[in-house]
C-alpha positions as CSV (number, residue, x, y, z in Angstrom):
1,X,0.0,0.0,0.0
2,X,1.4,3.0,-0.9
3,X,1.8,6.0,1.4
4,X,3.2,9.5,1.7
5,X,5.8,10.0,4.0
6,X,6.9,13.5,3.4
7,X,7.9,16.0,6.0
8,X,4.6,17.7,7.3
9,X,6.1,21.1,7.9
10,X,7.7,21.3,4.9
11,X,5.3,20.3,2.8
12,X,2.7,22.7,4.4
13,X,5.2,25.4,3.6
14,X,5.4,24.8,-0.1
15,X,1.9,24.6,-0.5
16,X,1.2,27.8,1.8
17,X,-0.9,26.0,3.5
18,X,-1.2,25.9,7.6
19,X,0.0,22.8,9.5
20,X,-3.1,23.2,11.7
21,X,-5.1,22.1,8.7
22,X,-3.3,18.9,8.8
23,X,-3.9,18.6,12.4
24,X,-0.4,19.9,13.7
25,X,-1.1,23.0,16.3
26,X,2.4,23.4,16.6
27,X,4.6,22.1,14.1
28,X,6.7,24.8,12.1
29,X,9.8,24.8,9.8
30,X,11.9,27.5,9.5
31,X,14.2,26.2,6.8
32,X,15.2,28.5,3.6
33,X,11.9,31.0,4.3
34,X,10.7,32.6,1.3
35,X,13.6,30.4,-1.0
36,X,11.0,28.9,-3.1
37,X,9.0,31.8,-3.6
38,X,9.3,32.7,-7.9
39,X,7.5,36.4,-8.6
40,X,5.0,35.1,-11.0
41,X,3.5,31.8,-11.2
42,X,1.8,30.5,-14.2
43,X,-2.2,29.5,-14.4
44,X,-0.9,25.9,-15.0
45,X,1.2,26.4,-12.0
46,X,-1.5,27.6,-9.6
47,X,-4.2,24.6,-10.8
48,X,-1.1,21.8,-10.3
49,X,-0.6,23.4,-6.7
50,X,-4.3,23.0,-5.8
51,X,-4.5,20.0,-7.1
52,X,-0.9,18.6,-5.1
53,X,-2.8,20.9,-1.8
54,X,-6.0,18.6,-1.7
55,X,-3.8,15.4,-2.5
56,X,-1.8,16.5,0.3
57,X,-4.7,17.2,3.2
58,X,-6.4,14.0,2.7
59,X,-2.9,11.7,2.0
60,X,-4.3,10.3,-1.2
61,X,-2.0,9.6,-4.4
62,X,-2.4,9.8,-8.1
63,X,-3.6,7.3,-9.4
64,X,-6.8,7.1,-6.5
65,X,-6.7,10.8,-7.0
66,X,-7.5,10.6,-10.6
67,X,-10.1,7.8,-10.1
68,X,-12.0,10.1,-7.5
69,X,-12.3,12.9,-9.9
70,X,-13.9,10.6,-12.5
71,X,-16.0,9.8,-10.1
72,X,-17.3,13.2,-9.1
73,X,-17.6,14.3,-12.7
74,X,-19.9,11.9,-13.7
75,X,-22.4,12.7,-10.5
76,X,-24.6,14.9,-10.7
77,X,-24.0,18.9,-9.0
78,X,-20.9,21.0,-9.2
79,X,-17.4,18.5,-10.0
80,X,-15.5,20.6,-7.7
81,X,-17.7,20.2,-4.2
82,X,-18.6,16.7,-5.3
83,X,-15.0,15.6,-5.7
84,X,-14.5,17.5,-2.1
85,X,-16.9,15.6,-0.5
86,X,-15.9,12.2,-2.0
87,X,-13.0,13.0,-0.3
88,X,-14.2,14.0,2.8
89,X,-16.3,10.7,3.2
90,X,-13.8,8.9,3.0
91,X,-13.2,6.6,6.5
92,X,-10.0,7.9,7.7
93,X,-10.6,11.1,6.9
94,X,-14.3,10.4,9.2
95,X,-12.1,8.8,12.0
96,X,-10.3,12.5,11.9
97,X,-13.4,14.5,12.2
98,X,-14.8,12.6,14.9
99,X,-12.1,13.0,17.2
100,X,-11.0,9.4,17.3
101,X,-7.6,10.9,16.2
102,X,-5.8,13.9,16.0
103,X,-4.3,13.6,12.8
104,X,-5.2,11.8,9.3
105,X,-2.2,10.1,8.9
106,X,-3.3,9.3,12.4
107,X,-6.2,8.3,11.6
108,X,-5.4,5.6,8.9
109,X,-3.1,4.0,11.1
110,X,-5.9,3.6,13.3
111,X,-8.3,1.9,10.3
112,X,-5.3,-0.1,9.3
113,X,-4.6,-1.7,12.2
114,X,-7.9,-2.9,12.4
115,X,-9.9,-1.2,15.0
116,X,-12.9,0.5,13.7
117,X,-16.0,-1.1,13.1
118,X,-18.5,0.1,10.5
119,X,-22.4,-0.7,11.1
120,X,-20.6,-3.6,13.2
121,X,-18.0,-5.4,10.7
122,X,-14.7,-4.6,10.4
123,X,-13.0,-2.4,8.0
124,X,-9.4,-1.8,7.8
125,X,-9.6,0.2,4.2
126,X,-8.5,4.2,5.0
127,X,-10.2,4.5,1.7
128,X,-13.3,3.0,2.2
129,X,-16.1,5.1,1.9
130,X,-18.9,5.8,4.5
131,X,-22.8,6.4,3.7
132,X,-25.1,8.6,5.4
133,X,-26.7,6.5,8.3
134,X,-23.5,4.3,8.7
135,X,-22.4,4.3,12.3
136,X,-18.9,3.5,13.3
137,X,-17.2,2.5,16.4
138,X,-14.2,1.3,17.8
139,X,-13.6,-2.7,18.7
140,X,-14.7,-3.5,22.2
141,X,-11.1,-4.7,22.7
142,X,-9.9,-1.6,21.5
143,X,-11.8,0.6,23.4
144,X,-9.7,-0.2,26.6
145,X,-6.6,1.2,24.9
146,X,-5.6,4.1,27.1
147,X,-5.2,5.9,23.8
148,X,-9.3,5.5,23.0
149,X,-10.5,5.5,27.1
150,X,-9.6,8.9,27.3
151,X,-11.9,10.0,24.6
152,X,-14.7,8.8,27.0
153,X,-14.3,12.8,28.4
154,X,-14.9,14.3,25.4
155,X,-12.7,14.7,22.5
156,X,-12.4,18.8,22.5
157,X,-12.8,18.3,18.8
158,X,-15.8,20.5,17.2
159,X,-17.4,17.9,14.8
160,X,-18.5,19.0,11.7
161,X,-22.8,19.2,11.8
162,X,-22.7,16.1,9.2
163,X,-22.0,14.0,11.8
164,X,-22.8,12.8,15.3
165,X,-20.3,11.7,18.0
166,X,-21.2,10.0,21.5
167,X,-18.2,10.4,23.1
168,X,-19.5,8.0,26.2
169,X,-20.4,4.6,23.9
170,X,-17.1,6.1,21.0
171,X,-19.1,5.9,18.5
172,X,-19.9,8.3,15.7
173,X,-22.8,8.6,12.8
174,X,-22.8,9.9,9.4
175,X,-25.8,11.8,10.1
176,X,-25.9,13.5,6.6
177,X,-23.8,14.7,2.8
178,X,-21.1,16.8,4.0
179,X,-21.9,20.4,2.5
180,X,-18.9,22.5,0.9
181,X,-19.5,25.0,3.2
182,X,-18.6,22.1,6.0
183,X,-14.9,21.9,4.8
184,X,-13.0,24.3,6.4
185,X,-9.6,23.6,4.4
186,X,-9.1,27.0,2.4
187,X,-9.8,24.5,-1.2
188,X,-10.0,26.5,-4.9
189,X,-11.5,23.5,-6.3
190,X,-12.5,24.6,-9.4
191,X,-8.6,25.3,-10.1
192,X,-8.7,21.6,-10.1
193,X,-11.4,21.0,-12.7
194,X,-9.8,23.4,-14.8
195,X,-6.7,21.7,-14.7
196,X,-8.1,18.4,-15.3
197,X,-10.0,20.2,-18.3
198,X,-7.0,21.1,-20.2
């Protein structure tokens, strides 16, 4: 399976982008700042760097990439929110909304590792994606992970009013479609459609 493994803060730099976004409050690099900055980028440029940005935030690759834009073309509504929220349904990305972990790379270690359950079956796909009225929850045998048995308090996470989190029982509900206005990641997606129109 492949997986990105490049440095957050460095990463988050290039694509001017904040690390909080990624789920790092306090991660910063202070390497060559402003090196990479060129005076004028090109339209080509500025679509490829939206498109590496949203690639980046929710830790998918090309090839998957590519395959969820298809996808969101051929639905019906707007290409640029549907590909968004394709994105944002997918089970990893879930796991990081409801709290269950702080960040997404976080968070698919979590599904990989096998312990989330979806309407009650196990699913160990980060990609995997979620349906309104799905419910997932941790493993009973996870739950007593110190990690998890803090959660039980509360998470301190502000979920998104798509879904529904009962911190008590860890367990969370895709209560409805996430709405573009529900992504908080400051996204041009039409920069990517445009691209992908060329």
């Amino acid at each position: 399976m492949a997986n990105n493994k490049e440095p957050i803060a460095k990463k988050c730099r290039s694509l001017d982008i904040s690390p909080a976004v990624m789920g790092y409050g306090n991660k910063k690099s202070t390497r060559n700042p402003g090196g990479n900055k060129r005076k004028k980028v090109s339209e080509y440029g500025t679509q490829l760097k939206e498109k590496q940005k949203v690639k980046f935030v929710y830790g998918v690759l090309e090839k998957q990439f590519h395959r969820y834009y298809l996808k969101a073309s051929n639905m019906k509504g707007i290409t640029g929110e549907n590909l968004l929220k394709l994105l944002e349904l997918r089970l990893d990305n879930v796991i990081y909304r409801l709290g269950l972990a702080k960040t997404r790379r976080m968070a698919r270690q979590i599904v990989v590792h096998g312990h989330v359950l979806v309407n009650g079956k196990k699913v160990d796909i980060p990609s995997y994606s979620v349906k309104v009225g799905d419910v997932i929850t941790l493993r009973e045998r996870s739950r007593e992970q110190a990690a998890f048995k803090a959660l039980r308090e509360g998470t301190g996470v502000v979920t998104p009013k798509w879904l529904t989190f009962d911190a008590p029982n860890l367990t969370g509900k895709v209560a409805a479609m996430p709405a573009r206005e529900d992504i908080d990641c400051p996204i041009e997606e039409h920069l990517i459609v445009e691209l992908y129109s060329r």
